[in-house]
Structures are given as structure tokens and as C-alpha cells.
C-alpha positions, 0 to 999 in steps of 0.5 A: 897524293891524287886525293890532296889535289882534287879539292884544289883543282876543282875550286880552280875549275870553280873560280875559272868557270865564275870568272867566264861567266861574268866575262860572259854577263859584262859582254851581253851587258854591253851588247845590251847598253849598246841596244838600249842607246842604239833605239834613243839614237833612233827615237831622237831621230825620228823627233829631229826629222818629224821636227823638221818636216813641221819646220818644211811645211811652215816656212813656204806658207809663210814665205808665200804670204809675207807680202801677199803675192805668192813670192813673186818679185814683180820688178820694174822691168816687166820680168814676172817672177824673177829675182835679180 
């Protein structure tokens, strides 16, 4: 009777242990997708704040300029440099 379940029992021990190791290949997967999206996150990132600094570093230029008086507010009642 031993003989007759040996067979049985080692495809069940095949068929568990195939079943393992896709569980085993969905999680490193996974873990991987996760990585791959984690480093786009990063890049697009990168690119908003390089973006932004461009955007920093233009726009007191062209605030300084828009008038020709290096963004003062000369007002009529002598105060220099402030805006009411």
C-alpha cells in the first residue's frame, strides 16, 4: 500500500512546491515593478524641481526689469521702496 502512495504524495510535493515558487516570483515581481516605478517617481521629480528653479531664476529678472527700476515703487509721497 506504501508503494501506491508514494507516487501521489511526490506529485503533491511537486505541484506545492511549483505552487511556492510562482508566489515566490509574483512578490519579487512586484517588489521590482515597485522599484521601477519608485526610480520614474524620482526622475519626474527631479525634472519638476529642475523645472522650477529655471522658473525661480527667470522670473525675479524679469520682475527687475518689467519697468527699468529694479522693482522699486517710487510713490508720490517720498517713501522709496515701498509699496502701499
Amino acid at each position: 500500500m506504501m508503494k501506491k502512495l508514494l507516487p501521489s504524495l511526490f506529485a503533491l510535493a511537486l505541484i506545492a512546491s511549483a505552487c511556492g515558487a510562482s508566489e515566490e516570483q509574483k512578490a519579487e515581481e512586484q517588489k521590482s515593478n515597485e522599484e521601477q516605478v519608485d526610480k520614474k517617481v524620482d526622475e519626474v521629480m527631479n525634472q519638476l524641481e529642475e523645472s522650477a528653479a529655471e522658473v525661480e531664476d527667470a522670473v525675479p529678472d524679469s520682475a527687475a526689469t518689467e519697468d527699468g527700476h529694479e522693482g522699486h515703487n517710487h510713490g508720490e509721497d517720498g517713501h522709496e521702496g515701498q509699496n502701499h
